[in-house]
Biotite code that builds the C-alpha atoms (Angstrom):
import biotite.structure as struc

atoms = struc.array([
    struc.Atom([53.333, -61.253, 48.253], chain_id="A", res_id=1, res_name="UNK", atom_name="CA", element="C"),
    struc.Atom([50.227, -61.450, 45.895], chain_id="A", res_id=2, res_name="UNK", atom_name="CA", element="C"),
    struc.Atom([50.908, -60.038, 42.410], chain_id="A", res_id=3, res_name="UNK", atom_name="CA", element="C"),
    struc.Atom([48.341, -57.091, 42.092], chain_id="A", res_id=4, res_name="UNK", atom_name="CA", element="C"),
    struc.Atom([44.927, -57.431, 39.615], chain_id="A", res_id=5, res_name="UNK", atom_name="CA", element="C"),
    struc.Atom([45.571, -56.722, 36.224], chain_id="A", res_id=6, res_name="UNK", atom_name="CA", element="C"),
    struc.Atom([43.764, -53.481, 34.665], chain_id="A", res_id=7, res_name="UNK", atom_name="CA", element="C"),
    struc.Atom([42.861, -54.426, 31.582], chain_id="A", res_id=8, res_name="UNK", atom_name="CA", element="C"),
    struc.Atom([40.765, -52.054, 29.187], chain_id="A", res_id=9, res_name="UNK", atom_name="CA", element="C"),
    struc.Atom([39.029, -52.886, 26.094], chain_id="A", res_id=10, res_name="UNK", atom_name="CA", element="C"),
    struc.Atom([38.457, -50.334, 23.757], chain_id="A", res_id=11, res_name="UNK", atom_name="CA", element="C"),
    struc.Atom([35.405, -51.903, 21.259], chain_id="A", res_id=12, res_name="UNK", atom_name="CA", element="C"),
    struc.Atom([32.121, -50.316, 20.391], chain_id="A", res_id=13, res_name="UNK", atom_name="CA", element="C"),
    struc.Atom([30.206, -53.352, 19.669], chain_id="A", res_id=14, res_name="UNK", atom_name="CA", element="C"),
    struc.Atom([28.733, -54.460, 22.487], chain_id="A", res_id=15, res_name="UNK", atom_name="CA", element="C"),
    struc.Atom([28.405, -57.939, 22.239], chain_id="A", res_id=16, res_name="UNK", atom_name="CA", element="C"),
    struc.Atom([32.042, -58.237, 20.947], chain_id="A", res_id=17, res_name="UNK", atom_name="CA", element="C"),
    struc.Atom([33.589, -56.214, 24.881], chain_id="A", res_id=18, res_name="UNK", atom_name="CA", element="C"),
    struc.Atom([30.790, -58.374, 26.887], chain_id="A", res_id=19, res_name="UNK", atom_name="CA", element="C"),
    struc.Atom([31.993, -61.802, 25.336], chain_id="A", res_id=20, res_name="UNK", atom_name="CA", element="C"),
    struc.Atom([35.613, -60.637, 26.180], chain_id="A", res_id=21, res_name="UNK", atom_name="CA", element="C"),
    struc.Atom([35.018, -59.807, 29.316], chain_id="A", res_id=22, res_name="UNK", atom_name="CA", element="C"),
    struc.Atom([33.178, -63.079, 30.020], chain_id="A", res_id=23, res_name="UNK", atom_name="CA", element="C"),
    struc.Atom([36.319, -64.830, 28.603], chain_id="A", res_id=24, res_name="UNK", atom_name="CA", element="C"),
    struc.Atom([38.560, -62.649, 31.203], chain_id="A", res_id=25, res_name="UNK", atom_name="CA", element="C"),
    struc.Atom([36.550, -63.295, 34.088], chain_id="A", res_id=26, res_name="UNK", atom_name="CA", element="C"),
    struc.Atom([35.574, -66.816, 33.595], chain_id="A", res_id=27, res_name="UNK", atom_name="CA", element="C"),
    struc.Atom([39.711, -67.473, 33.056], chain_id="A", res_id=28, res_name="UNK", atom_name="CA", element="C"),
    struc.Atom([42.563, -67.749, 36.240], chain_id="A", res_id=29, res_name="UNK", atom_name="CA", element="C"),
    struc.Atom([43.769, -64.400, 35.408], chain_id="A", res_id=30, res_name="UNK", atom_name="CA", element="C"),
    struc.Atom([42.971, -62.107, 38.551], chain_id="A", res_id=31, res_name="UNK", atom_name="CA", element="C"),
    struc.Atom([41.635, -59.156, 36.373], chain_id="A", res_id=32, res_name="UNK", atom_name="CA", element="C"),
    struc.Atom([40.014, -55.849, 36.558], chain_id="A", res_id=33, res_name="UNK", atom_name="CA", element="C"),
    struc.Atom([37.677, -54.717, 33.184], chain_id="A", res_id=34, res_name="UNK", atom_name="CA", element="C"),
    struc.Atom([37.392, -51.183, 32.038], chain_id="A", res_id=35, res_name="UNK", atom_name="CA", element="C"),
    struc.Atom([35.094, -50.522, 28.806], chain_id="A", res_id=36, res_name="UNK", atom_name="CA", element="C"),
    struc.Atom([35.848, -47.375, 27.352], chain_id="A", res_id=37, res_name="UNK", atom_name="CA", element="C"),
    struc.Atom([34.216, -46.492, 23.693], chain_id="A", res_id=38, res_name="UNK", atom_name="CA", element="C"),
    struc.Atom([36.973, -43.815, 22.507], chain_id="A", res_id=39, res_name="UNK", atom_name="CA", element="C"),
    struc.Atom([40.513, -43.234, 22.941], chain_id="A", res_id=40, res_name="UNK", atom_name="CA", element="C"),
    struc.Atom([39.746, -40.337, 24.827], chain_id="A", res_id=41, res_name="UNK", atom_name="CA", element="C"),
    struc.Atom([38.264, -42.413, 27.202], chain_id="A", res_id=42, res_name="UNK", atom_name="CA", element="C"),
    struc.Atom([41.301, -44.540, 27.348], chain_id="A", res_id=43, res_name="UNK", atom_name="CA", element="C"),
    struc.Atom([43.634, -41.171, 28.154], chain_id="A", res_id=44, res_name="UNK", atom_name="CA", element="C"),
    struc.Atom([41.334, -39.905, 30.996], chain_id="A", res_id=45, res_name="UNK", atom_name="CA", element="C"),
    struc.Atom([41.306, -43.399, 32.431], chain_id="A", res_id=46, res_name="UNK", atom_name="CA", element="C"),
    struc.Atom([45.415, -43.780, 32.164], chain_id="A", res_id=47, res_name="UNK", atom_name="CA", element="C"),
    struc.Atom([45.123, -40.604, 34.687], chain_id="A", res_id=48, res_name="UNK", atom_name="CA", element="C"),
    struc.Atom([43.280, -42.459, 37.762], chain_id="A", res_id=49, res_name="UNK", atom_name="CA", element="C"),
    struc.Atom([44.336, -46.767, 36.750], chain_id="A", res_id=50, res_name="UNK", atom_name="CA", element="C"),
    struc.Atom([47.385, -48.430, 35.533], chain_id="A", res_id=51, res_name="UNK", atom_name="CA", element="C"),
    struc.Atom([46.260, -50.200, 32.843], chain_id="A", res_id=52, res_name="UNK", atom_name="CA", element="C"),
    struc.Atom([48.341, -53.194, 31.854], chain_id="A", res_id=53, res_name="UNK", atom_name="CA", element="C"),
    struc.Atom([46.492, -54.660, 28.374], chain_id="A", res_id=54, res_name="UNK", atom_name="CA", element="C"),
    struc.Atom([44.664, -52.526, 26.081], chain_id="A", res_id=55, res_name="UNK", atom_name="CA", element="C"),
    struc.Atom([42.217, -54.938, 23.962], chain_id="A", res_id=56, res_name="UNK", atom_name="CA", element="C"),
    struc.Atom([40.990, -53.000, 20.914], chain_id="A", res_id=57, res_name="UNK", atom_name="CA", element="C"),
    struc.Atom([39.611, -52.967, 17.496], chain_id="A", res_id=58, res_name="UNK", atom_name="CA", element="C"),
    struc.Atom([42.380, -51.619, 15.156], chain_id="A", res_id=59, res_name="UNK", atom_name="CA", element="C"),
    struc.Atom([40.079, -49.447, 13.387], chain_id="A", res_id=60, res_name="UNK", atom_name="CA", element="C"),
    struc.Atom([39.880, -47.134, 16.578], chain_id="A", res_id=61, res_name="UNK", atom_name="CA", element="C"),
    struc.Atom([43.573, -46.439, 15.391], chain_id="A", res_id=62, res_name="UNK", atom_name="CA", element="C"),
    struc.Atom([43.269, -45.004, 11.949], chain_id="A", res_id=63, res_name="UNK", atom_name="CA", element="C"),
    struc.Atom([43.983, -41.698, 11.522], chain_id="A", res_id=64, res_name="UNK", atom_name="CA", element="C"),
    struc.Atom([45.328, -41.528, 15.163], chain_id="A", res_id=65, res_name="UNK", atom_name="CA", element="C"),
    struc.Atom([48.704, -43.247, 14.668], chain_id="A", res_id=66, res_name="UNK", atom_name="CA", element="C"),
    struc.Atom([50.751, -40.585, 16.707], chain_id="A", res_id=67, res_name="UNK", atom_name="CA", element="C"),
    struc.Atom([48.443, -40.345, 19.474], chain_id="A", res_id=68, res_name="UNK", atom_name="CA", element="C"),
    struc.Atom([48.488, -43.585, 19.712], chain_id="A", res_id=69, res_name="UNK", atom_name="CA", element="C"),
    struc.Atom([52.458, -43.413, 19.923], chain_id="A", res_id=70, res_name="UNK", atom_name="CA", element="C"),
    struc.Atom([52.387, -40.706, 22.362], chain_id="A", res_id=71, res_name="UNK", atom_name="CA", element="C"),
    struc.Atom([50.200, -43.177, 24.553], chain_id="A", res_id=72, res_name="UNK", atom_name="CA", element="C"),
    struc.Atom([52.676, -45.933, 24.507], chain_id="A", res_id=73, res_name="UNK", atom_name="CA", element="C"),
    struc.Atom([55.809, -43.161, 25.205], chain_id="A", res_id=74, res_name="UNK", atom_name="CA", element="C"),
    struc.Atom([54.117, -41.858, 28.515], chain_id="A", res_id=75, res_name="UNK", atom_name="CA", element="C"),
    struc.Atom([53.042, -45.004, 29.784], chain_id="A", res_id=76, res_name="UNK", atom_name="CA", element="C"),
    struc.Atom([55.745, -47.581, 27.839], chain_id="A", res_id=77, res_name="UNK", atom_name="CA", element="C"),
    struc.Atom([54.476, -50.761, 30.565], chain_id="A", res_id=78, res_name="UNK", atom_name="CA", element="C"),
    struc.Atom([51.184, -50.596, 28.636], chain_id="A", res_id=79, res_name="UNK", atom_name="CA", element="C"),
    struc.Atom([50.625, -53.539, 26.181], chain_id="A", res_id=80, res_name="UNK", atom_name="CA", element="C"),
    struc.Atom([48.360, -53.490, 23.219], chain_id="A", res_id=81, res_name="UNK", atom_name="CA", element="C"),
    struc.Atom([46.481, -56.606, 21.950], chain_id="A", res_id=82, res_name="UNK", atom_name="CA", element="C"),
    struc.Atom([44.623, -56.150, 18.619], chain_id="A", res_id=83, res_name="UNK", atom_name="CA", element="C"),
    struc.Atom([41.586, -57.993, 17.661], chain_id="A", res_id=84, res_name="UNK", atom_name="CA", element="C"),
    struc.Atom([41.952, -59.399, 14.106], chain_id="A", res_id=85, res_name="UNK", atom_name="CA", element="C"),
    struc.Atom([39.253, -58.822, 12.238], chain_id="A", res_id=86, res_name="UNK", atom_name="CA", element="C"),
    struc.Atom([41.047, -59.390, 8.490], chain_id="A", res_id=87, res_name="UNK", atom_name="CA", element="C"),
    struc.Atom([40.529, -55.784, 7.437], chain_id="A", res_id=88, res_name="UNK", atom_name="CA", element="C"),
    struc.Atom([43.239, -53.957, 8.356], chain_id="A", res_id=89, res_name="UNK", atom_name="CA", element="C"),
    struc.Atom([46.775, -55.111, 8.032], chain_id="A", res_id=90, res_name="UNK", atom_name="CA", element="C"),
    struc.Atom([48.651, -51.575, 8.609], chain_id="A", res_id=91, res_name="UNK", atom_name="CA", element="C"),
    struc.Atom([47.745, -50.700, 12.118], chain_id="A", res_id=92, res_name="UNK", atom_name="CA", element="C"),
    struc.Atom([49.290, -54.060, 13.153], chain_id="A", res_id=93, res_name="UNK", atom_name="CA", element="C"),
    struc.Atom([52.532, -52.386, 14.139], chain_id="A", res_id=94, res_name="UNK", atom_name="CA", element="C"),
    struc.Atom([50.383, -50.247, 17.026], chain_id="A", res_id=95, res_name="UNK", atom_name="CA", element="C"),
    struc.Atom([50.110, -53.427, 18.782], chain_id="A", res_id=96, res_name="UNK", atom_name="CA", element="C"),
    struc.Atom([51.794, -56.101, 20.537], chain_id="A", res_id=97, res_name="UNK", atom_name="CA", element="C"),
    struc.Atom([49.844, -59.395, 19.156], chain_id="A", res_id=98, res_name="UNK", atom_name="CA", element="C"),
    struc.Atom([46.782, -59.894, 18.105], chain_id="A", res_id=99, res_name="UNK", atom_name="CA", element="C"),
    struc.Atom([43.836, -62.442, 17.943], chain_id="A", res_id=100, res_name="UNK", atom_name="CA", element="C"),
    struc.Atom([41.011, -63.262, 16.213], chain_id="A", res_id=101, res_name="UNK", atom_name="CA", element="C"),
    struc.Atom([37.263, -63.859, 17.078], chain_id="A", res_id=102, res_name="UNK", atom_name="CA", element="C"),
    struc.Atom([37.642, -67.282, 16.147], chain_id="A", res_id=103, res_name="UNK", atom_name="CA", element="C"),
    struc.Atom([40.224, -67.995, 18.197], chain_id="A", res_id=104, res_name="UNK", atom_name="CA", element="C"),
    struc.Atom([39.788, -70.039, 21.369], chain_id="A", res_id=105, res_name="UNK", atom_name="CA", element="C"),
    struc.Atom([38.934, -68.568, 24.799], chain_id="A", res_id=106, res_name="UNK", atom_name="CA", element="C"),
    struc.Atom([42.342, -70.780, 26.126], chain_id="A", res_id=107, res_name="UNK", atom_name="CA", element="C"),
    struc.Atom([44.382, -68.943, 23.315], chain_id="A", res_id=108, res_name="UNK", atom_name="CA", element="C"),
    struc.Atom([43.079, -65.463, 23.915], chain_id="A", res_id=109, res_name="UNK", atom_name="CA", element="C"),
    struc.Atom([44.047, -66.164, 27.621], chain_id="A", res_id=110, res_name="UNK", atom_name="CA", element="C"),
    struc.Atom([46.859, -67.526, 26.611], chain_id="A", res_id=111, res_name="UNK", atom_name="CA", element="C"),
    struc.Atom([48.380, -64.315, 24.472], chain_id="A", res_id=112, res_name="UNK", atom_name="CA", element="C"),
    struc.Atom([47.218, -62.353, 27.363], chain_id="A", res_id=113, res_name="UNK", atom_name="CA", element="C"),
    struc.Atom([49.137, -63.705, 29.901], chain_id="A", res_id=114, res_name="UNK", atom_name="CA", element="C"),
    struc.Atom([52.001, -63.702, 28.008], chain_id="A", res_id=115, res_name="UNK", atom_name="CA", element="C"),
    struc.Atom([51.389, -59.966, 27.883], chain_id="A", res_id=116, res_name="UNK", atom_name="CA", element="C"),
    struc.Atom([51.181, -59.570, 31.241], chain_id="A", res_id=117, res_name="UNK", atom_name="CA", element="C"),
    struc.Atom([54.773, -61.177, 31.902], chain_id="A", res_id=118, res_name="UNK", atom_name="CA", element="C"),
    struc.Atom([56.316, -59.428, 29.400], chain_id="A", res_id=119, res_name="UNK", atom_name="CA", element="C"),
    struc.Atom([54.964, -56.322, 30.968], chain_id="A", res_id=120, res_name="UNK", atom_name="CA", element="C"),
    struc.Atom([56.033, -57.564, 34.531], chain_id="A", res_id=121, res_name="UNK", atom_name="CA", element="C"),
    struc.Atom([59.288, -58.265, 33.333], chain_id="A", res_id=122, res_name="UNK", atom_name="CA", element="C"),
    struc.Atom([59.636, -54.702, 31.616], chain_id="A", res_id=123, res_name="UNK", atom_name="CA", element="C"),
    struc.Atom([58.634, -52.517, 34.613], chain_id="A", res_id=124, res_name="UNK", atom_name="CA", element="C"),
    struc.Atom([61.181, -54.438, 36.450], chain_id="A", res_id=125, res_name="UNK", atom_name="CA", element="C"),
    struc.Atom([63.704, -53.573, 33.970], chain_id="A", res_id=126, res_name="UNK", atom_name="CA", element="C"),
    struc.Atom([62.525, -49.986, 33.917], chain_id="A", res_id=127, res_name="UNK", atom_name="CA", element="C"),
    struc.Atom([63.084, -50.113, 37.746], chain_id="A", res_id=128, res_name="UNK", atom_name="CA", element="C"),
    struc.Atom([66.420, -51.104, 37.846], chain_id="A", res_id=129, res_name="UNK", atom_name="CA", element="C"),
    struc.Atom([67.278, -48.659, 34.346], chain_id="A", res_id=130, res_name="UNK", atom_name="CA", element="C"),
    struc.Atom([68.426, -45.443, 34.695], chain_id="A", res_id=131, res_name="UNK", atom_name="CA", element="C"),
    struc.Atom([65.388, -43.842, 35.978], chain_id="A", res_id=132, res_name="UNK", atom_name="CA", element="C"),
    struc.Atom([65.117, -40.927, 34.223], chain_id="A", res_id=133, res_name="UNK", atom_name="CA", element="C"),
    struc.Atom([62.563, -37.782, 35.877], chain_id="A", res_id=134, res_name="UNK", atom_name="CA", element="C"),
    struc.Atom([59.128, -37.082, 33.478], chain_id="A", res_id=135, res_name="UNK", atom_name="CA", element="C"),
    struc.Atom([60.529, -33.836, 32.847], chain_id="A", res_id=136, res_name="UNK", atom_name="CA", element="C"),
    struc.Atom([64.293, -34.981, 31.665], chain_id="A", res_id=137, res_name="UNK", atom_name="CA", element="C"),
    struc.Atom([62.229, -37.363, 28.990], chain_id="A", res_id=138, res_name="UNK", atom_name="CA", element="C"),
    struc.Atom([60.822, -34.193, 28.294], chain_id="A", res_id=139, res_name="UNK", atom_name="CA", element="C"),
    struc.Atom([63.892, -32.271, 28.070], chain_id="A", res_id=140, res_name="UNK", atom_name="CA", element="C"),
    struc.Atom([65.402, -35.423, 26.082], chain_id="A", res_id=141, res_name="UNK", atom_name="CA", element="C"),
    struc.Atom([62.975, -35.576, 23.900], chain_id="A", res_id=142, res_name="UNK", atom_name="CA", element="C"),
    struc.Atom([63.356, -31.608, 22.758], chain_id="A", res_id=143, res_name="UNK", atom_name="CA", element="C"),
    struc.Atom([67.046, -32.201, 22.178], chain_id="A", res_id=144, res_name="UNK", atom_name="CA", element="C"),
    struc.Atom([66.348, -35.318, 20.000], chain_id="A", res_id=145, res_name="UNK", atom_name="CA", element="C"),
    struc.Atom([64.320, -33.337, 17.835], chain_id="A", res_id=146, res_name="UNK", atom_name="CA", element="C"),
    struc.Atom([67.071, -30.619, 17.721], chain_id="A", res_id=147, res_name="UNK", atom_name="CA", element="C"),
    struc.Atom([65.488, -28.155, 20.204], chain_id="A", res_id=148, res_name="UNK", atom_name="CA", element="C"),
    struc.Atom([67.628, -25.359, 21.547], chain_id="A", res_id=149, res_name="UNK", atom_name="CA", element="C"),
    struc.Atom([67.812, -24.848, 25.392], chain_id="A", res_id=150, res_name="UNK", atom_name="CA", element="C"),
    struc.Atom([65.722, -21.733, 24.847], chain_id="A", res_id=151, res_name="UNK", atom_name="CA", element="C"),
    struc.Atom([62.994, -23.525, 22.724], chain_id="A", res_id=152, res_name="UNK", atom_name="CA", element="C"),
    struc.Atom([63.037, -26.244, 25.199], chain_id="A", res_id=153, res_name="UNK", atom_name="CA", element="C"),
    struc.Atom([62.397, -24.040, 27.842], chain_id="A", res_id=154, res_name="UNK", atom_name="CA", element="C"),
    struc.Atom([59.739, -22.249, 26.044], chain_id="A", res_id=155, res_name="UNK", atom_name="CA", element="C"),
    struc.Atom([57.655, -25.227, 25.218], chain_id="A", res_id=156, res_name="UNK", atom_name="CA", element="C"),
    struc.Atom([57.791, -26.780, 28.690], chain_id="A", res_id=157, res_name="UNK", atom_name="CA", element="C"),
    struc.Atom([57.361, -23.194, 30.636], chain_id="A", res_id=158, res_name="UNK", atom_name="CA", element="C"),
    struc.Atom([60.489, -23.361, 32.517], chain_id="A", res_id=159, res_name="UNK", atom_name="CA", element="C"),
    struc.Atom([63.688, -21.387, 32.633], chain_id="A", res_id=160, res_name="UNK", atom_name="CA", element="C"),
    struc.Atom([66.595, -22.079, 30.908], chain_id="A", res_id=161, res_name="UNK", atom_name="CA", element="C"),
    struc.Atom([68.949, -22.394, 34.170], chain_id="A", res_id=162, res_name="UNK", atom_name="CA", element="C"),
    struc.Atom([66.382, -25.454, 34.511], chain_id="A", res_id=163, res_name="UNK", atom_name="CA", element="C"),
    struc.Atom([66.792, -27.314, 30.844], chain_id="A", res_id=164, res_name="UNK", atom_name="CA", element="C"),
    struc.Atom([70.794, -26.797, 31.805], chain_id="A", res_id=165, res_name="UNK", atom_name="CA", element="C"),
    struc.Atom([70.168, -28.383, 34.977], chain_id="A", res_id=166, res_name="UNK", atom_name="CA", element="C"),
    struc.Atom([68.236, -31.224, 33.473], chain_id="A", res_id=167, res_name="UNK", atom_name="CA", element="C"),
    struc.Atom([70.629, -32.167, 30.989], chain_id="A", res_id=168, res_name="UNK", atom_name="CA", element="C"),
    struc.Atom([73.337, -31.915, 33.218], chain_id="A", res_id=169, res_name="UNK", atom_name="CA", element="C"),
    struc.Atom([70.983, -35.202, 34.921], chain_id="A", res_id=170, res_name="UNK", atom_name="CA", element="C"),
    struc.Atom([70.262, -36.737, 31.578], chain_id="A", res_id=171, res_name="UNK", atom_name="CA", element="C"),
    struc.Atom([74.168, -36.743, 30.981], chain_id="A", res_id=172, res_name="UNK", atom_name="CA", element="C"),
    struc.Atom([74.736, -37.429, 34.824], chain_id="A", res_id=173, res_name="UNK", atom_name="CA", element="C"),
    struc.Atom([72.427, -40.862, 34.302], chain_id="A", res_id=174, res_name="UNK", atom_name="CA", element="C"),
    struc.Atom([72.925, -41.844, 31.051], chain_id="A", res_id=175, res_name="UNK", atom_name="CA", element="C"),
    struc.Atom([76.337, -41.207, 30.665], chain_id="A", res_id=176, res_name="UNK", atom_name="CA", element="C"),
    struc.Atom([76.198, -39.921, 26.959], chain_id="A", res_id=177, res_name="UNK", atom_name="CA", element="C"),
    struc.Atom([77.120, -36.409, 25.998], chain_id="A", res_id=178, res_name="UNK", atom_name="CA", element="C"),
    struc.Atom([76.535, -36.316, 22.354], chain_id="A", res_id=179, res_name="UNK", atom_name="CA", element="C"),
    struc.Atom([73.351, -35.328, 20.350], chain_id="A", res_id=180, res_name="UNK", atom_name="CA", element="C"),
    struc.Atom([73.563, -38.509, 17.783], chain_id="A", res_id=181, res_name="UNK", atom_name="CA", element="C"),
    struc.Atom([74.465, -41.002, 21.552], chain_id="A", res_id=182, res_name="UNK", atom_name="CA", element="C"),
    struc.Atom([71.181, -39.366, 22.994], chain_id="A", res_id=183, res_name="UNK", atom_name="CA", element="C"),
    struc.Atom([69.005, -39.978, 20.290], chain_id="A", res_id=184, res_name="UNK", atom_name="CA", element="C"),
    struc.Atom([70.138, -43.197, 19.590], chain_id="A", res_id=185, res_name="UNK", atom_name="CA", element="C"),
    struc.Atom([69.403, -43.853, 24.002], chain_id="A", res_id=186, res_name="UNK", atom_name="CA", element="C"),
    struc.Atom([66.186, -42.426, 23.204], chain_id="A", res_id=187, res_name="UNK", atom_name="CA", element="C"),
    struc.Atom([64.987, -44.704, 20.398], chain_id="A", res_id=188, res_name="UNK", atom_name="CA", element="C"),
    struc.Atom([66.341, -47.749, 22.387], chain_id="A", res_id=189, res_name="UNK", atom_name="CA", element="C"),
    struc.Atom([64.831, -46.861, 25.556], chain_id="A", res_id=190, res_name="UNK", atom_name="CA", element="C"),
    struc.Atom([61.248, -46.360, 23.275], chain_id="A", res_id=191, res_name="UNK", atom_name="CA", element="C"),
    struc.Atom([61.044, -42.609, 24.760], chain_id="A", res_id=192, res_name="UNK", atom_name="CA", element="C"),
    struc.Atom([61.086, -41.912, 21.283], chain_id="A", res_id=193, res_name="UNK", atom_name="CA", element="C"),
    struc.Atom([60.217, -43.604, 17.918], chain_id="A", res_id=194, res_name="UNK", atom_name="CA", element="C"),
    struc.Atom([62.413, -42.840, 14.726], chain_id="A", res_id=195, res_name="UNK", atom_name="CA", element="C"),
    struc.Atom([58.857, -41.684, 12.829], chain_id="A", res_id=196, res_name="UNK", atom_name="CA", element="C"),
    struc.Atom([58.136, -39.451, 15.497], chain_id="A", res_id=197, res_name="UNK", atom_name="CA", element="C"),
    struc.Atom([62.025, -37.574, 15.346], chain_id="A", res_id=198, res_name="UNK", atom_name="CA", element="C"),
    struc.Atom([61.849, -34.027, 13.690], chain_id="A", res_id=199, res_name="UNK", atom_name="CA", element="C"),
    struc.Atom([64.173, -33.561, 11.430], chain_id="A", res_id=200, res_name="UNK", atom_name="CA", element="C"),
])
């Protein structure tokens, strides 16, 4: 069976910089798909119609946004970022997966990105075969990590109590773990959460 295209999307507002990329992409063995988007707006309403593998950006389309960015990568974890180095900024580096620069060659670029894309393979089989946790029990999870009551829980996601119960009866039914400290620690491991993002 053919592996399917990969979506790749490259977030970059220069114009020159996204058409030389793409060039790159479709000029290389990768069977690929482009999307251009200029905001990370753009980039959420188009995670809602493609599955986008590789995110190519500019890292300065990440300042100021860290935790959207994070909430990106917890809904849709099989994403990978690559970051295009451009020597300015050295802080958003841990947004992304690798990076290269401008001056590197078109065979390296491809290179990184491929690796990407197995790594990304490799994790949505793992993901697969994991525990499989429902949308809504991450949801649910995620309340509890951040010390939610069943009540506030079920406030903030519009359902009824009976519901959270239910759900954490699944979480525990799945995972296996009953205590607060063993879920958040699943949580961090399984990146549903990041230790930043925990309220404390």
């Amino acid at each position: 069976m053919p592996k399917p295209s990969l979506h790749i999307a490259i977030l970059e507002p220069s114009r020159i910089i996204c058409e030389g990329l793409q060039t790159i992409l479709y000029q290389s063995d990768l069977d690929c798909r482009i999307h251009r988007i200029e905001t990370l707006e753009e980039f959420t309403e188009l995670l809602e119609t493609v599955t986008v593998n590789i995110l190519i950006t500019n890292p300065l389309q990440f300042v100021n946004r860290e935790k959207e960015v994070r909430k990106i990568r917890r809904q849709y974890p099989s994403i990978s970022i690559a970051g295009i180095d451009y020597g300015i900024i050295q802080k958003q580096s841990m947004l992304t997966d690798l990076s290269f620069t401008l001056y590197d060659s078109s065979e390296h670029i491809i290179h990184l990105l491929s690796k990407l894309d197995k790594q990304n393979r490799s994790y949505t089989m793992q993901k697969n075969e994991d525990d499989n946790l429902t949308k809504r029990e991450i949801e649910v999870l995620t309340g509890l990590v951040n010390g939610l009551m069943n009540k506030e829980i079920a406030d903030s996601l519009n359902i009824s109590i009976h519901t959270v119960v239910r759900h954490r009866k699944n979480i525990t039914m799945k995972t296996g773990i009953r205590s607060q400290s063993g879920l958040t620690i699943y949580a961090i491991s399984k990146k549903i959460v990041a230790i930043e993002d925990i309220e404390i």
